[in-house]
GUDO-348514 format. One line per field, with one value per residue (C-alpha): residue number from 1; x, y, z. Coordinates in Angstrom, 2 decimals, decimal comma, m for minus. Layout:
# GUDO-348514
resi <- (NUM;...)
c1 <- (X;...)
c2 <- (Y;...)
c3 <- (Z;...)
END
This chain:
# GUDO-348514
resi <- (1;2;3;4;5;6;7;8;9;10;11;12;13;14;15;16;17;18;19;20;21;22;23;24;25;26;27;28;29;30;31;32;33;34;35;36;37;38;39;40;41;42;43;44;45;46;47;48;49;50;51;52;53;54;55;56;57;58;59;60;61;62;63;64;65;66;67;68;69;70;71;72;73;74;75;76;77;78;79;80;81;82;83;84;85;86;87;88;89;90;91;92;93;94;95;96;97;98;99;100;101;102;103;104;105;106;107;108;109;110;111;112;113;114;115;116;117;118;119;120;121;122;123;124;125;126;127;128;129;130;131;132;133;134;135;136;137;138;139;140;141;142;143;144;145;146;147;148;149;150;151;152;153;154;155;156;157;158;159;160;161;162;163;164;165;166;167;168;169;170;171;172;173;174;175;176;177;178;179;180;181;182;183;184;185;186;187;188;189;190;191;192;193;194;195;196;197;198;199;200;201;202;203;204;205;206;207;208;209;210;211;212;213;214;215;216;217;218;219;220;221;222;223;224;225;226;227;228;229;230;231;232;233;234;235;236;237;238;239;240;241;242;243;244;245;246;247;248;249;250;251;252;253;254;255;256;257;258;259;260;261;262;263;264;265;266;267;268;269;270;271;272;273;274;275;276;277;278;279;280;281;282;283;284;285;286;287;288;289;290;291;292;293;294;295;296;297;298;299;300;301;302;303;304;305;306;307;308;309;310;311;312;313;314;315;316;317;318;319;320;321;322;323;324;325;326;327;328;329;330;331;332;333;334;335;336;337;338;339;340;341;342;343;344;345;346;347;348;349;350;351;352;353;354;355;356;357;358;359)
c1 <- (118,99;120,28;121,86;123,31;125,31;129,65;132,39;134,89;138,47;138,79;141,68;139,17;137,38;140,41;142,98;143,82;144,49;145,67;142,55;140,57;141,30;137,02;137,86;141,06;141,21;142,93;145,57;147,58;143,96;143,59;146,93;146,46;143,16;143,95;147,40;144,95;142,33;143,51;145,32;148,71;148,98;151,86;152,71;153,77;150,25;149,93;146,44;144,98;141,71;140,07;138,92;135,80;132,45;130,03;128,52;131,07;134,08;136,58;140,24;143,25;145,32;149,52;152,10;155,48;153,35;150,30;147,52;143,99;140,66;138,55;135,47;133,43;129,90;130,34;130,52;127,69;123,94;122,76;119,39;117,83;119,39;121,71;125,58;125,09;128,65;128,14;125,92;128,42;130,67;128,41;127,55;130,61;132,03;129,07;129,35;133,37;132,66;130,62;133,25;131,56;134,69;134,33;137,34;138,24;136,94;139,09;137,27;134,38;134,74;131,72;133,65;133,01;136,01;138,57;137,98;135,06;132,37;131,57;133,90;135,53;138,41;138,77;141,35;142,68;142,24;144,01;142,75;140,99;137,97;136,53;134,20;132,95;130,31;131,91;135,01;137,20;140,84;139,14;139,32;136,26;136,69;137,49;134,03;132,19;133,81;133,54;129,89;129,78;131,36;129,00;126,02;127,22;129,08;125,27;123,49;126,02;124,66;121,07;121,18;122,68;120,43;120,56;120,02;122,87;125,28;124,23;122,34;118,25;117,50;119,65;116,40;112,89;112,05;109,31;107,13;110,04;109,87;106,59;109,26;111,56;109,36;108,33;111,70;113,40;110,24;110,75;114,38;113,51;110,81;113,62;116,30;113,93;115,24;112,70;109,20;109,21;106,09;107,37;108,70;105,82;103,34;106,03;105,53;101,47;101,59;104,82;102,82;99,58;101,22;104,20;104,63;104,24;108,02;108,11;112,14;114,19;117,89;120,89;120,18;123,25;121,76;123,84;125,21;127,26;130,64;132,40;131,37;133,39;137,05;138,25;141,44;144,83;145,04;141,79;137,52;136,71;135,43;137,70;135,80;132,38;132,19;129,77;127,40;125,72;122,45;122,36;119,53;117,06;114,76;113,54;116,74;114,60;115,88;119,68;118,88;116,73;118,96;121,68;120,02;119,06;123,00;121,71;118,83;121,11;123,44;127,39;128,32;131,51;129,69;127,88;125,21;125,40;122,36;122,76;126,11;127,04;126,76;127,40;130,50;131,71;131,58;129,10;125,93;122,34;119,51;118,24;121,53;121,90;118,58;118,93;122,25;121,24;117,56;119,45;122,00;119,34;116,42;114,20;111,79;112,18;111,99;108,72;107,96;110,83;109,05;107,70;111,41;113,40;110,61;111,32;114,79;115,18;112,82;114,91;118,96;116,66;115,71;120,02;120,89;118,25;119,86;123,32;121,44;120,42;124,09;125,51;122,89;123,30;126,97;128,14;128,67;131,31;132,83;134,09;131,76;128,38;126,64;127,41;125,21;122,52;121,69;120,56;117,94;115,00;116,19;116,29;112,74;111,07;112,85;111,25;108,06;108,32;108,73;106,06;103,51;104,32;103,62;100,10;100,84)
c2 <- (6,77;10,11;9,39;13,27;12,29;12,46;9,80;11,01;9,41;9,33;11,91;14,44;14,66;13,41;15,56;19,43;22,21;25,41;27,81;29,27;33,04;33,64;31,25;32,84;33,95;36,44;33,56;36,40;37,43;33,44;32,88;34,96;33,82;30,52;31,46;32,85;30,04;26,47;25,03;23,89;25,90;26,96;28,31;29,08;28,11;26,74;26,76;24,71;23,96;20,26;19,46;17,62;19,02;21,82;23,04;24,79;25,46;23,19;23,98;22,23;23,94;22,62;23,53;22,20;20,29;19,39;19,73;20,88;21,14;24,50;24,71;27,64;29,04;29,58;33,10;35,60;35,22;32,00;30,41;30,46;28,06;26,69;26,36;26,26;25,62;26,42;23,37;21,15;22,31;21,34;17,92;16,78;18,26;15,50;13,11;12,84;12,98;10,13;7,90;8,40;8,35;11,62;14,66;16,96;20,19;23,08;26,11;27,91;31,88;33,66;36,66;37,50;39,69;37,72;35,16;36,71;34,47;31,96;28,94;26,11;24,44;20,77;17,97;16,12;13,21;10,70;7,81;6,80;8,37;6,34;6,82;4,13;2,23;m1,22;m0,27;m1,58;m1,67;m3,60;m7,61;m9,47;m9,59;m6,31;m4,79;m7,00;m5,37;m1,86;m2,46;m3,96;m0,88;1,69;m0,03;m0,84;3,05;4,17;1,68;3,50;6,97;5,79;4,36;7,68;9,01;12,30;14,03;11,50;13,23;17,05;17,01;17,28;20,35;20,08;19,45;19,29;15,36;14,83;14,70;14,70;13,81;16,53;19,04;18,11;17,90;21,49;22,57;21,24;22,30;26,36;25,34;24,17;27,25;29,40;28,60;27,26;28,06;25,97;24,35;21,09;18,93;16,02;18,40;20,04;16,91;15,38;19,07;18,06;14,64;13,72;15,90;14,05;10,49;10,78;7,35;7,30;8,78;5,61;6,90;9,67;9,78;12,21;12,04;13,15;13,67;12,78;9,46;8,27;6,56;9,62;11,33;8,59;8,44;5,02;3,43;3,85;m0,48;m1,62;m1,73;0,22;3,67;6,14;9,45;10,32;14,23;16,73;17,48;19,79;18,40;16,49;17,38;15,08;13,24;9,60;7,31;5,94;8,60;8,10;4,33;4,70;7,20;4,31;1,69;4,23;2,84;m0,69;1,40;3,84;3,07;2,06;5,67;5,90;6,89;4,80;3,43;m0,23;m1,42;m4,45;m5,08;m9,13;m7,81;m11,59;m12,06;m8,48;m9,36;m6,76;m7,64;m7,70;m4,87;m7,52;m8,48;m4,93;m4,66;m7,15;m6,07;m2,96;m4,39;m6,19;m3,85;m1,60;m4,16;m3,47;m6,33;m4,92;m1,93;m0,71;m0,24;1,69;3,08;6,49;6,67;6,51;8,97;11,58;10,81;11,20;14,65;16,01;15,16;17,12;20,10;20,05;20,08;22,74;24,92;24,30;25,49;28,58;29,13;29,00;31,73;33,92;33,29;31,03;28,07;26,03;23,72;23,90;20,75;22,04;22,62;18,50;18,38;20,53;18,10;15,76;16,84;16,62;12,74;12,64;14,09;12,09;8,74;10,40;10,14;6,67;5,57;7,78;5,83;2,92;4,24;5,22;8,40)
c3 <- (22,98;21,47;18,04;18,70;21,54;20,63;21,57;22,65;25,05;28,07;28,09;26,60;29,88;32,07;34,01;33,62;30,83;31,22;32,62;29,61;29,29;30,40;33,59;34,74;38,39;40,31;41,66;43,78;45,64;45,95;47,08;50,12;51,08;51,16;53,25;56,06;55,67;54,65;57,28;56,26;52,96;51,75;48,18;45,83;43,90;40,14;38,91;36,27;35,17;35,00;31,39;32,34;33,94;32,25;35,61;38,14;37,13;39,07;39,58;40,46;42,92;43,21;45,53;46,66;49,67;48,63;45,54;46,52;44,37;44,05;43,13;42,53;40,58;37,01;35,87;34,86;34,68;36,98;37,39;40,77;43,47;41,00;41,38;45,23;46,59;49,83;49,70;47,97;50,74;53,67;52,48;51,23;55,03;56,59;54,86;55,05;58,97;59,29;57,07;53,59;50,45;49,82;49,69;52,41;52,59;53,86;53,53;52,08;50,87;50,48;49,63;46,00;45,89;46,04;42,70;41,89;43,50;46,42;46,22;48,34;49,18;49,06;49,19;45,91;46,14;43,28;41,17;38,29;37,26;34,49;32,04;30,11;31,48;29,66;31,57;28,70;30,11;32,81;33,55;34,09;37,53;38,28;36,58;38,28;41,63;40,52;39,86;43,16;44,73;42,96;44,26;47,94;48,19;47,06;49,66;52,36;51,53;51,40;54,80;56,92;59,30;57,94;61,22;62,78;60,76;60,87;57,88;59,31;57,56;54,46;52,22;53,16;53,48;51,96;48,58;46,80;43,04;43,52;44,15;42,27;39,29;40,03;40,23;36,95;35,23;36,69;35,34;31,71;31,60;32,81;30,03;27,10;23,62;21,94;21,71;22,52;22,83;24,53;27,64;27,50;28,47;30,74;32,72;32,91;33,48;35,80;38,90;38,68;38,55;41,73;43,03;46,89;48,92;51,92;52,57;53,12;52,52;51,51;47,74;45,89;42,50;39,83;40,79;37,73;36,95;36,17;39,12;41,49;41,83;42,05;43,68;41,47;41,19;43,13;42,41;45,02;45,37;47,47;46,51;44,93;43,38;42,23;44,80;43,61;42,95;46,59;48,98;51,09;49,48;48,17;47,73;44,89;42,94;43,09;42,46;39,44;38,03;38,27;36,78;33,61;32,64;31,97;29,67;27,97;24,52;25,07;23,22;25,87;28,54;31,48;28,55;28,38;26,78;24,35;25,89;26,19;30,12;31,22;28,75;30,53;34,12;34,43;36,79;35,04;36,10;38,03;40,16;40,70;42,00;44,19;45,68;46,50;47,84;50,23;51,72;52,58;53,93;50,96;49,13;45,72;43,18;42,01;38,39;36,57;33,71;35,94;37,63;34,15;32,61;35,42;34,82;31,71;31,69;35,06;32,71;29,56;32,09;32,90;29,52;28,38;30,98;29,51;26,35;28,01;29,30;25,72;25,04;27,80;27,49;31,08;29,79;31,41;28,93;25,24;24,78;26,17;22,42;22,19;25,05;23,86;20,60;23,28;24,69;21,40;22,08;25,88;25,50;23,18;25,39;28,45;26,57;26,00;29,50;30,35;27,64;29,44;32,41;31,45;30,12)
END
């Protein structure tokens, strides 16, 4: 879809770096906090930096007993309500309550003195993370399984009660993609660095056009292969990351989002369109569908063309604000300006869905 987009290998995104001089923290402030507020924690710390993400920063955090994760808001100028940790925090603190695969949290500081803004405290937790959407170090059989896993770890979440597990007023429940819609278009308005005409009509005609919300789930918002961690030898998920984006809403839009993958080019990310899927292992659109239809009792998918035009529009709004982090200065990772000659493309794709539509 975006001829701009860049391959690069895994071990570009994978693993840790030493922390860029504009990320550095004050690790003897941090070492004391987390003496009086992680239970357990003993130092002496060694912190690194992960190479992958361009949102919030994310650290790793080794001692002599035990590794833990930090994550915290990026630095400088922010946009309204983004980089919410203390959101992340809660969530991922629910959810790993009620049995969900997702890390420990420890601790939440809201003290900005001590690193320099809010951030948490959450377990490391070790696998693979992968990448590719092909999954090419994989046998058949196992990407058939992982595929498997994705959709049935993504049924899971859809089918919490959300006020069974603490969660009621974690995100107003209804008329979501009309919020949602208003809020990544405040976003895109907020860091725009150029004209584009394509964002501009998806801004008019996305409102007047949202499909009918029948559920309400946690909706974790950017649910993607790379955000998962898989098990060291076997399919199966054993953590899903980056929160950030989660709230209550319509489940529709963590399973549209999904199925965008089977939509999207194989550039060495979770695209696998024109893929020999079959020869692969990998299940078809449809199979996926109908997985996930039946693990949570539903008779079928509407139309896609609206979900992967709002889809495509809401990753656009994301990367415009990356755009508008490069130009104010905040942004996160060496490889955010790769991101930003995607979003022309992700607009004009948008577009197209949205034409057949109705648009």
């Amino acid at each position: 879809m975006s001829k701009a987009a860049v391959v690069l290998p895994d071990d570009a995104y994978t693993g840790t770096k030493p922390v860029e001089e504009r990320h550095k923290i004050d690790e003897a402030k941090l070492d004391g906090w987390l003496k009086n507020n992680v239970e357990g924690y003993r130092g002496p710390l060694r912190v690194l930096q992960f190479k992958g993400g361009q949102s919030n920063p994310t650290y790793r955090l080794n001692t002599l007993g035990q590794s833990y994760v930090l994550r915290r808001k990026p630095f400088g100028k922010l946009l309204p309500s983004a980089h919410a940790v203390d959101r992340e925090f809660r969530v991922i603190s629910a959810l790993y309550a009620a049995g969900f695969p997702v890390a420990r949290t420890y601790a939440l500081c809201t003290d900005d003195d001590v690193i320099g803004s809010m951030f948490y405290i959450m377990a490391m937790v070790e696998g693979r993370v992968l990448w590719n959407g092909a999954l090419p170090n994989c046998s058949r059989e196992e990407r058939g399984a992982i595929y498997r896993s994705e959709i049935e770890t993504l049924a899971k979440l859809h089918q919490y009660d959300p006020a069974k597990i603490g969660l009621t007023d974690y995100g107003k429940p209804g008329n979501y993609f009309t919020r949602q819609v208003d809020r990544w278009s405040k976003q895109y308005r907020a860091s725009e660095t150029q004209d584009i005409p394509e964002m501009n009509r998806l801004i008019e005609w996305l409102p007047q056009t949202v499909p009918a919300q029948e559920r309400v789930s946690v909706v974790h918002g950017d649910y993607r292969l790379d955000n998962m961690i898989f098990h060291a030898s076997e399919p199966r998920i054993v953590a899903i990351l980056d929160w950030e984006l989660s709230t209550l809403g319509d489940p529709l839009a963590d399973f549209t989002y999904f199925l965008m993958n089977w939509s999207m080019p194989p550039e060495g990310r979770s695209g696998i369109a024109g893929l020999d899927i079959r020869a692969l292992g990998i299940p078809s659109i449809e199979e996926a569908e109908a997985l996930y239809c039946k693990l949570t009792n539903r008779t079928g998918v509407p139309d896609l063309n609206w979900y992967f035009a709002y889809n495509l529009f809401r990753i656009t709004a994301i990367l415009q604000g990356i755009a508008g982090r490069i130009r104010d200065g905040t942004a996160a990772s060496a490889r955010a300006a790769d991101s930003v000659a995607r979003v022309v493309p992700l607009a004009q794709a948008a577009i197209g869905y949205a034409k057949k539509a109705g648009a």
